[in-house]
C-alpha positions as CSV (number, residue, x, y, z in Angstrom):
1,X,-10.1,16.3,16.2
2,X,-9.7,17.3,19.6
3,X,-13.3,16.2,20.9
4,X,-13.0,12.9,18.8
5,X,-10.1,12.3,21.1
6,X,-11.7,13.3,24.4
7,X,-15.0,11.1,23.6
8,X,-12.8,8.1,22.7
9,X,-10.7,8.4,25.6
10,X,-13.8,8.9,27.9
11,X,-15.0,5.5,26.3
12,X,-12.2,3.3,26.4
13,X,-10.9,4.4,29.6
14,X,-14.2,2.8,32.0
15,X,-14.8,-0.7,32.9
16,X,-18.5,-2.0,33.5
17,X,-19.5,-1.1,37.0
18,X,-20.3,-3.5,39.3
19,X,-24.1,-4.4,40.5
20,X,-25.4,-6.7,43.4
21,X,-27.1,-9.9,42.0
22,X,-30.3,-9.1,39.5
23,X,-33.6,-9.4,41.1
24,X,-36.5,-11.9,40.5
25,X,-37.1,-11.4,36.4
26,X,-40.6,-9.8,35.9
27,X,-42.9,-9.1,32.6
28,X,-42.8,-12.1,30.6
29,X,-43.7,-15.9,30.9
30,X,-41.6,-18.7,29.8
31,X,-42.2,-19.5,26.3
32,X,-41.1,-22.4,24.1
33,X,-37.7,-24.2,24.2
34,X,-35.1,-21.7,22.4
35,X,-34.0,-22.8,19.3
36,X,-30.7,-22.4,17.7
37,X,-29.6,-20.2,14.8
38,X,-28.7,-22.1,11.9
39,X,-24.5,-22.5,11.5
40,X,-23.0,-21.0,8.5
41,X,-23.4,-22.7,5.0
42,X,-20.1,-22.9,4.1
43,X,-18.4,-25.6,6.0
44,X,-15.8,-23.8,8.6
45,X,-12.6,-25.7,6.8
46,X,-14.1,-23.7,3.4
47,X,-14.2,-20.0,5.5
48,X,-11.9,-17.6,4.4
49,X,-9.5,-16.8,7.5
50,X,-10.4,-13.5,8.3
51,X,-8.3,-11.2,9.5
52,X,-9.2,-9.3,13.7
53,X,-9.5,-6.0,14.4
54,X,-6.0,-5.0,16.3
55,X,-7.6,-3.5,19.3
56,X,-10.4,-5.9,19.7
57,X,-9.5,-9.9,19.7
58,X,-13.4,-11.0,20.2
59,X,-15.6,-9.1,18.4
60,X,-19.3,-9.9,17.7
61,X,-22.0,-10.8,20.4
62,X,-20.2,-12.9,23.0
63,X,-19.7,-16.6,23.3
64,X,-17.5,-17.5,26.1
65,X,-19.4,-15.1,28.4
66,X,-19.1,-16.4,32.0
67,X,-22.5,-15.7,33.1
68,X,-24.6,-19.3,33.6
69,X,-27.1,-20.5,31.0
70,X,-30.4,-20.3,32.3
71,X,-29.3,-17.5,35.4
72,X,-29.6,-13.4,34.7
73,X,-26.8,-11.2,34.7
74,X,-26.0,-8.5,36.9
75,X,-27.6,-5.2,36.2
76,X,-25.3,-2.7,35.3
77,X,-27.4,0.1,37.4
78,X,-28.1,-0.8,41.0
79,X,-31.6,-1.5,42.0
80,X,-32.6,-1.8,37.8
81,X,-35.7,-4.0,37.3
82,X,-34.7,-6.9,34.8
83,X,-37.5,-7.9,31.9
84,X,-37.1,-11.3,30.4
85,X,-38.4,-12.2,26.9
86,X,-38.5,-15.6,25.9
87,X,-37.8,-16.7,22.0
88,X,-41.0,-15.4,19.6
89,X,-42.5,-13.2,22.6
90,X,-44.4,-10.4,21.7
91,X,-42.4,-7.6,23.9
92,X,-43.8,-4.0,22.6
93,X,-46.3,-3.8,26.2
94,X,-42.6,-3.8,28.2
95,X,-41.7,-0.4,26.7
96,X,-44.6,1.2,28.8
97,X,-42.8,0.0,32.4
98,X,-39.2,0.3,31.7
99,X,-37.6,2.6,33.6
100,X,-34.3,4.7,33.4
101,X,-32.0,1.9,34.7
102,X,-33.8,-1.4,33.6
103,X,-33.3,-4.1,31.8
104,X,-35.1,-5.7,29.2
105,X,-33.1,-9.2,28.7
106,X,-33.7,-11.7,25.8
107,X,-33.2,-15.6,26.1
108,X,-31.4,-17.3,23.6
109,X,-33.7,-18.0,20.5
110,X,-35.2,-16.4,18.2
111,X,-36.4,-13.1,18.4
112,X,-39.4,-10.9,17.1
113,X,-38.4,-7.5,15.2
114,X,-39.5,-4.7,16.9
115,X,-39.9,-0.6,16.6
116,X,-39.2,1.3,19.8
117,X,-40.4,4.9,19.6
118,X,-39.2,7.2,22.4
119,X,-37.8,4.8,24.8
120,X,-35.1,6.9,26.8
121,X,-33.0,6.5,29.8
122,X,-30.2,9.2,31.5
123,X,-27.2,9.7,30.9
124,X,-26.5,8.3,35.0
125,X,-29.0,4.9,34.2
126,X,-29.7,4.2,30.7
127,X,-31.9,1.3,29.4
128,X,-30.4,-1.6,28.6
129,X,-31.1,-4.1,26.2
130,X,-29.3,-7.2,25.7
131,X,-28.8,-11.0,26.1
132,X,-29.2,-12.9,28.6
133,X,-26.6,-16.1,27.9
134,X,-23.3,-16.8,26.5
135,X,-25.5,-17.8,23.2
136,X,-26.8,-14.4,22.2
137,X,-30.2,-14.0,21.5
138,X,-31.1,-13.5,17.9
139,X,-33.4,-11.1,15.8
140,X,-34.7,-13.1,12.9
141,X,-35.0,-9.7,10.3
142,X,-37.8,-9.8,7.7
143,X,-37.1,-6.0,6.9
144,X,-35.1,-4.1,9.7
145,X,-34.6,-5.7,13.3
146,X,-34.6,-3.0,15.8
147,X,-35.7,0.5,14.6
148,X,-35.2,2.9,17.2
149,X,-36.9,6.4,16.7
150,X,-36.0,8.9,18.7
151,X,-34.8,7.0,21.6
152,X,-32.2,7.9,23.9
153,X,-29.8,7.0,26.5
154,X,-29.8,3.1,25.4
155,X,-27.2,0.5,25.4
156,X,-27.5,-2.4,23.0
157,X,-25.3,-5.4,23.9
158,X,-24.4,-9.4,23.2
159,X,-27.2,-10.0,20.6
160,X,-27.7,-11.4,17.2
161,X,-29.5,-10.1,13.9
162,X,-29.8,-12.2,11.3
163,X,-30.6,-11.5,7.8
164,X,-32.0,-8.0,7.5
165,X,-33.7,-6.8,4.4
166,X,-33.3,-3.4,5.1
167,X,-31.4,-2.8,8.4
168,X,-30.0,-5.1,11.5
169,X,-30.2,-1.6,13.6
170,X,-31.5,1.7,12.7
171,X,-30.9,4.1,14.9
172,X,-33.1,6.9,13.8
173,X,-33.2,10.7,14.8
174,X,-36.1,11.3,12.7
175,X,-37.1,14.8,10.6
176,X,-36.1,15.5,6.6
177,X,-32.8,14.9,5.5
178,X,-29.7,17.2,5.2
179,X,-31.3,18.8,9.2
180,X,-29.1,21.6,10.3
181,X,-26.3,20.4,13.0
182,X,-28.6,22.2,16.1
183,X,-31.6,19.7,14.9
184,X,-30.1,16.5,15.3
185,X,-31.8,14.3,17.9
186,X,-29.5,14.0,20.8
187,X,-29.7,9.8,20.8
188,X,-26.4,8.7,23.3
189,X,-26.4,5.2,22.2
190,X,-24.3,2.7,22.6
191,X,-24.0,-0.5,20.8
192,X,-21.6,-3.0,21.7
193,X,-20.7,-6.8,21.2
194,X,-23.4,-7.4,18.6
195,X,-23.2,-10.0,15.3
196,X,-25.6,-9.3,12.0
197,X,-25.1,-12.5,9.8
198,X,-26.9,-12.9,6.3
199,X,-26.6,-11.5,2.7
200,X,-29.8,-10.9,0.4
201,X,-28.0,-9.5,-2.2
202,X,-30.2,-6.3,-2.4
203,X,-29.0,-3.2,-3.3
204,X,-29.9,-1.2,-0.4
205,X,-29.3,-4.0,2.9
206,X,-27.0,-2.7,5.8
207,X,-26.1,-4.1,8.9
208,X,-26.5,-1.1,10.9
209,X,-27.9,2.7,9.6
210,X,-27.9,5.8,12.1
211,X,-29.7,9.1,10.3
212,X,-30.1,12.2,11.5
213,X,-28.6,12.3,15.5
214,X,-26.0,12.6,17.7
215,X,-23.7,10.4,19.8
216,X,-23.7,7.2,18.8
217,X,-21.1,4.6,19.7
218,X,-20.6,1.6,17.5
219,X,-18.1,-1.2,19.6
220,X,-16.8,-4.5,19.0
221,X,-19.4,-5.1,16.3
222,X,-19.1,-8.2,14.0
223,X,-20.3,-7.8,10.2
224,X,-20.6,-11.4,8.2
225,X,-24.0,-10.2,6.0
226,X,-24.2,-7.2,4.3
227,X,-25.1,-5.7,0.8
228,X,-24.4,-1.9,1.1
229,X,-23.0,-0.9,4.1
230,X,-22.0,-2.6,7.0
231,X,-22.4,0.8,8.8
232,X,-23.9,3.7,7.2
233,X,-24.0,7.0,8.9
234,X,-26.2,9.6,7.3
235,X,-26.6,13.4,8.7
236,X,-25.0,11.8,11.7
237,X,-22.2,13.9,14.0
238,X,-20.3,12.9,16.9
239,X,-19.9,8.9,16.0
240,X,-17.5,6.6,17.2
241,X,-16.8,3.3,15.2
242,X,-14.7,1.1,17.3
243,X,-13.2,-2.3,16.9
244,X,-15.5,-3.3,14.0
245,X,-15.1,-6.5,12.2
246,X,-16.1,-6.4,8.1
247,X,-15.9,-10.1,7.2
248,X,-17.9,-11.0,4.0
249,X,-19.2,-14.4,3.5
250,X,-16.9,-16.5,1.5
251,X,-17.3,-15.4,-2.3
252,X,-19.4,-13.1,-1.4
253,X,-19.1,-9.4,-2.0
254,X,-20.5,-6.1,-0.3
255,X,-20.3,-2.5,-1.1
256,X,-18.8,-0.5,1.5
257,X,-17.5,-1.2,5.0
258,X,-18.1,1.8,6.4
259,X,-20.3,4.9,4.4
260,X,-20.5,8.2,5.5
261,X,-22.8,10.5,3.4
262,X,-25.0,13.7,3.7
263,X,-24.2,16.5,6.3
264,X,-22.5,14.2,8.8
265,X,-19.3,15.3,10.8
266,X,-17.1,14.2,13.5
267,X,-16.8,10.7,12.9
268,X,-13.8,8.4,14.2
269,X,-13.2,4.9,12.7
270,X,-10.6,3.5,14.7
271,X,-9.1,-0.2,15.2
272,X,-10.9,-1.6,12.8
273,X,-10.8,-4.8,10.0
274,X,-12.4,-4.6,6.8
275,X,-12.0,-8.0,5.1
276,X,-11.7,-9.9,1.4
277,X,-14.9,-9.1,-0.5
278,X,-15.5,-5.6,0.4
279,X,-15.6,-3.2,-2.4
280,X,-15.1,0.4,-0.7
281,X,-13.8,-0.5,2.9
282,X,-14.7,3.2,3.6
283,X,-16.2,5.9,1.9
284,X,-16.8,9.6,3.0
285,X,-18.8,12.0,1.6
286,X,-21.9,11.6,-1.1
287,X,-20.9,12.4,-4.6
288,X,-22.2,15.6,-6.3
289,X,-21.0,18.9,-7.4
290,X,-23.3,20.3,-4.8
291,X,-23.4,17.8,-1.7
292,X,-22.8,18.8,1.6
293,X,-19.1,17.9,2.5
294,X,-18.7,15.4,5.6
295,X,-16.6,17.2,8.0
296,X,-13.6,16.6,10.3
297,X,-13.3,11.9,10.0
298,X,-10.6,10.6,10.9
299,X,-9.0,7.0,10.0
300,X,-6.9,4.9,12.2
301,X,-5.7,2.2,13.4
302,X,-7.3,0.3,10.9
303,X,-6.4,-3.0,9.1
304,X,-7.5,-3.5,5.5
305,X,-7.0,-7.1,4.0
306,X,-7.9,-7.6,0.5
307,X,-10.7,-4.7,-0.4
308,X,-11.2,-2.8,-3.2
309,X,-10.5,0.8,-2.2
310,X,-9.6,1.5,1.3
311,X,-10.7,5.3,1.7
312,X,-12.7,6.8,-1.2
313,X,-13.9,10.6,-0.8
314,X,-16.5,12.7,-2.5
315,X,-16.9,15.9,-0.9
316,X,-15.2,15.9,2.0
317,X,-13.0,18.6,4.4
318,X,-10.2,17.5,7.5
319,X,-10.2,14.0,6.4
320,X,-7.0,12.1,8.5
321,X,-6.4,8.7,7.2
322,X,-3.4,7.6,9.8
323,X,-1.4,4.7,11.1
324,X,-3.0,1.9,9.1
325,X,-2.5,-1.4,7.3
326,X,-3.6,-1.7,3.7
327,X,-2.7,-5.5,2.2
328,X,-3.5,-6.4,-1.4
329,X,-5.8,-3.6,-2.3
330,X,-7.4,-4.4,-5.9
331,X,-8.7,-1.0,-6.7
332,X,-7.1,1.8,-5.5
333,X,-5.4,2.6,-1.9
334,X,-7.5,6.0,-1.6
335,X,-9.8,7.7,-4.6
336,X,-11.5,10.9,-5.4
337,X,-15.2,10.7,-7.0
338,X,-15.0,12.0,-10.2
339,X,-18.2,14.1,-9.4
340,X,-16.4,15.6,-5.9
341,X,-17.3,19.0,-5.7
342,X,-15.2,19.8,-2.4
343,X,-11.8,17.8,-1.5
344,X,-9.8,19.9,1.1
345,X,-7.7,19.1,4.0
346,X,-6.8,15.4,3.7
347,X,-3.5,14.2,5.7
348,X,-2.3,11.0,4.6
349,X,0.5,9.6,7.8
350,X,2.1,6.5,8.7
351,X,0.2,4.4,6.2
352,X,1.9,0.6,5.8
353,X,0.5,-0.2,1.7
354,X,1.7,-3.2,0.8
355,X,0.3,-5.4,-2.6
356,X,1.5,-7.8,-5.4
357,X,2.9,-6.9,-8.6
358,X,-0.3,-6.7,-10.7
359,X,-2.6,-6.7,-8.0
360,X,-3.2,-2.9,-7.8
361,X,-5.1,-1.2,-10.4
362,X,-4.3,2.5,-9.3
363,X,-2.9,4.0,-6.4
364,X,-5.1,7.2,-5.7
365,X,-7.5,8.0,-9.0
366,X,-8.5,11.5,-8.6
367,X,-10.0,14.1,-11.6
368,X,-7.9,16.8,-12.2
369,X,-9.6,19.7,-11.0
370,X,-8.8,18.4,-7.0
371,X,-5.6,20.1,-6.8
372,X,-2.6,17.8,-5.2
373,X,-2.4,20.9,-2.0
374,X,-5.7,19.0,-1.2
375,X,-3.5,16.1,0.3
376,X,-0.9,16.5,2.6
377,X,1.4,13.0,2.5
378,X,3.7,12.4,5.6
379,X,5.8,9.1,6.4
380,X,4.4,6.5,4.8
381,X,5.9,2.8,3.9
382,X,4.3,2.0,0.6
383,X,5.8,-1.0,-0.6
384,X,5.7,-3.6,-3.9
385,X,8.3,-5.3,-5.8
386,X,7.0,-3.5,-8.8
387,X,7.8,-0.1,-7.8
388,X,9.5,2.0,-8.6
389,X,8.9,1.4,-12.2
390,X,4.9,1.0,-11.6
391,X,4.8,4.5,-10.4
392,X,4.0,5.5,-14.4
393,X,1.3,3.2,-15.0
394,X,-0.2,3.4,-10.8
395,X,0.5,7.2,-10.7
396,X,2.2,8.3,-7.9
397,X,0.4,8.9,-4.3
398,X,-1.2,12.2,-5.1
399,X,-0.7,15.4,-2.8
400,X,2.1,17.0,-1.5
401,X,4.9,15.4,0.1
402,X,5.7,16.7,3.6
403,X,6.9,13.3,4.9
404,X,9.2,10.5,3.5
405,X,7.9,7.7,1.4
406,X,9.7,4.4,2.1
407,X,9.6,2.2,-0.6
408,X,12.3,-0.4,-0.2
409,X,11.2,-2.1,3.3
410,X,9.7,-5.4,2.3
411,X,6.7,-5.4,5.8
412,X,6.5,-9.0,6.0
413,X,3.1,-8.8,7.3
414,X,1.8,-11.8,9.5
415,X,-0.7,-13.0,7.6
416,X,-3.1,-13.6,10.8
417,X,-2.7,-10.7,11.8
418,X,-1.1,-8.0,9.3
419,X,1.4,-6.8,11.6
420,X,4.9,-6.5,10.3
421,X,8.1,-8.6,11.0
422,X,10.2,-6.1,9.9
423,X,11.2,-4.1,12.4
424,X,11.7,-0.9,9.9
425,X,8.1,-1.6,8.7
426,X,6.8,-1.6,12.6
427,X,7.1,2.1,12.5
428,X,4.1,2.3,10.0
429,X,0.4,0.9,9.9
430,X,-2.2,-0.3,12.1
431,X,0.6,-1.6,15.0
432,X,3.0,1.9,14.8
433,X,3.9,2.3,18.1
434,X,3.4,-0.7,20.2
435,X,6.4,-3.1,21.1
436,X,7.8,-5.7,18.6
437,X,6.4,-8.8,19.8
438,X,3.5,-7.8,22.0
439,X,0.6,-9.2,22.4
440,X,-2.2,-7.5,20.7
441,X,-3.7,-4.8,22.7
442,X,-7.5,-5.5,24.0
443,X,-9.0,-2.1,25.1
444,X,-11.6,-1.9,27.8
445,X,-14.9,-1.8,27.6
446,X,-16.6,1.4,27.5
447,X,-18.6,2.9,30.7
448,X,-22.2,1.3,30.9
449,X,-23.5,4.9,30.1
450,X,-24.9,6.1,26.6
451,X,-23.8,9.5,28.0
452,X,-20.6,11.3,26.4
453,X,-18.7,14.0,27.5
């Protein structure tokens, strides 16, 4: 997982640079007054309280952003041309003068879909799209929002999609599916501080789909509508999903959280919170005796509150599934597809499980053919006031014990926040490692370059 690390660590460790003021906005003519997205339709006393991601406090497009209503931000490149679209503005003639380095900014409103084909910046100036006010911009989504084919070099910030029928965001690399690793389209997008809001309750609705490319970065996103997946990565490598935020719609529930499927590798889902309502928080690999296995994912940091299954795998290899919080699972803490054709190299560390008697339906279903050497268990603090003696009808965490299982630490998990009161049970899940009592950590934001290493 070595260039996981590196990329993440390149990210995370880069604030925005700083630009002189933006120039005189050019392109587009003021429209009509912007209107406002609709609130929820639950009334807020009736939301669930969902649970934050722990490295991210704000996910989601931004609302206490300190820039003006009515003034443009500061370009991120210096000397970038800034493009303003107004609410219901036909925008598809900008893509012909954008530059590496500009802007294309959108007013609050409501906002026309649109397909970008070949739009690409440089690693040193990519494109930027994003809006303009502490109110996001919003994408009303009659089939997908943004489809981006082929672009390149983009970063996607502080706007809103609303009810997709298909996808909020499809970033797509183009060519047949299951493409060879040295065919991928090379896309080094970045998508940050973005909200997709609204449930249609078809079978086949994400939030945001990337097929068939390369470096792609997924930060600080907020889910509230989804069917499928909230993310769903297909023949994609080199992904980073960071500081996501699953949060259903009251009584509402969505497949997966996170799905990775086809020939995809190299994939890092870290600080993340997957909420009540979601059935498979994540789930690597696409069934089938003879489907590709995802390669080299890796878990962490990651706080699950009331899902189904936290990690299910069908055909997968160097899975890590490390220092996270699982509360109240209903289905199973990890599973194995009973089609899985290839299970190998799964490590299992410094997981905090913690559920009510009865809750849990399993603990890791599996079909017997995936031998237990598959899994490698270390410390872990897997805790219920019905074990032990549930360990007969649960079945015991399956794989081979390397580690110690702690069974008799009751976490006393905050339930704001998950993060454990006992000071035994700090050593495990989503908070392992940071003081007792500290603040929750808010990483910077990453570099305003698509580029990675």
């Amino acid at each position: 997982m070595s260039v996981l690390t590196s990329v993440l660590t390149f990210a995370c460790a880069m604030q925005a640079a700083t630009a002189p003021p933006a120039p005189p906005a050019t392109g587009a003519t003021p429209a009509s007054t912007p209107a406002t997205p609709p609130a929820p339709d639950a009334p807020a006393a009736l939301q669930r309280m969902a649970v934050p991601p722990p490295l991210v406090p704000a996910p989601g497009a931004r609302s206490g952003s300190p820039n003006a209503a009515g003034r443009m931000p500061q370009p991120y490149s210096p000397g970038a041309r800034q493009f303003l679209v107004q609410p219901g503005q036909v925008w598809s003639h900008l893509l012909e003068d954008v530059a590496p380095g500009d802007e294309i900014v959108f007013a609050p409103g409501f906002h026309l879909a649109q397909k970008v084909t070949g739009l690409r910046g440089t690693k040193e100036r990519p494109i930027v799209l994003r809006g303009r006010d502490a109110f996001p911009g919003a994408v009303g989504c009659a089939d997908t929002g943004w489809h981006l084919e082929r672009c390149g070099n983009l970063i996607i910030e502080n706007m809103s999609f609303l009810n997709p029928g298909d996808a909020g965001i499809l970033v797509d690399g183009g060519g047949p599916a299951g493409q060879a690793p040295g065919d991928l389209w090379r896309a080094d997008i970045v998508i940050r501080n973005c909200t997709f809001t609204g449930t249609r309750g078809k079978g086949e609705q994400d939030a945001v789909r990337v097929r068939a490319c390369v470096d792609v970065t997924l930060d600080a996103l907020r889910m509230d509508g989804w069917d499928d997946s909230a993310v769903e990565l297909e023949d994609a490598r080199r992904v980073i999903v960071r500081g996501l935020m699953a949060a259903p719609a009251q009584g509402l529930r969505n497949a997966h959280g996170v799905r990775v499927r086809g020939r995809s590798a190299e994939v890092l889902v870290t600080g993340a919170a997957f909420n009540a309502g979601t059935g498979t928080a994540i789930a690597v690999g696409s069934p089938g005796r003879d489907a590709w296995p995802v390669e080299r994912t890796r878990v962490e940091r990651c706080l699950f509150d009331g899902v189904g299954t936290a990690v299910a795998m069908a055909n997968v290899r160097e899975l890590a599934f490390a220092r996270s919080t699982v509360n109240e699972p209903t289905a199973a803490v990890w599973s194995i597809d009973p089609d899985a054709g290839i299970v190998a190299d799964v490590s299992i560390d410094r997981l905090l499980v913690s559920w009510s008697p009865g809750a849990l339906r399993a603990f890791s279903p599996h079909p017997d053919r995936v031998p237990p050497t598959a899994f490698t268990l270390g410390d872990n603090l897997f805790h219920s006031a019905e074990l032990p003696d549930a360990w007969s009808v649960l079945g015991a965490p399956y794989g081979v014990v390397r580690g110690t299982s702690t069974v008799d630490e009751a976490p006393m998990l905050d339930p704001a926040t998950l993060r454990p009161r006992n000071p035994v049970a700090a050593r495990f899940g989503a908070f392992a490692g940071l003081p007792a009592g500290s603040p929750t950590p808010s990483a910077p934001a990453p570099k305003p370059s698509a580029g990675t290493p």
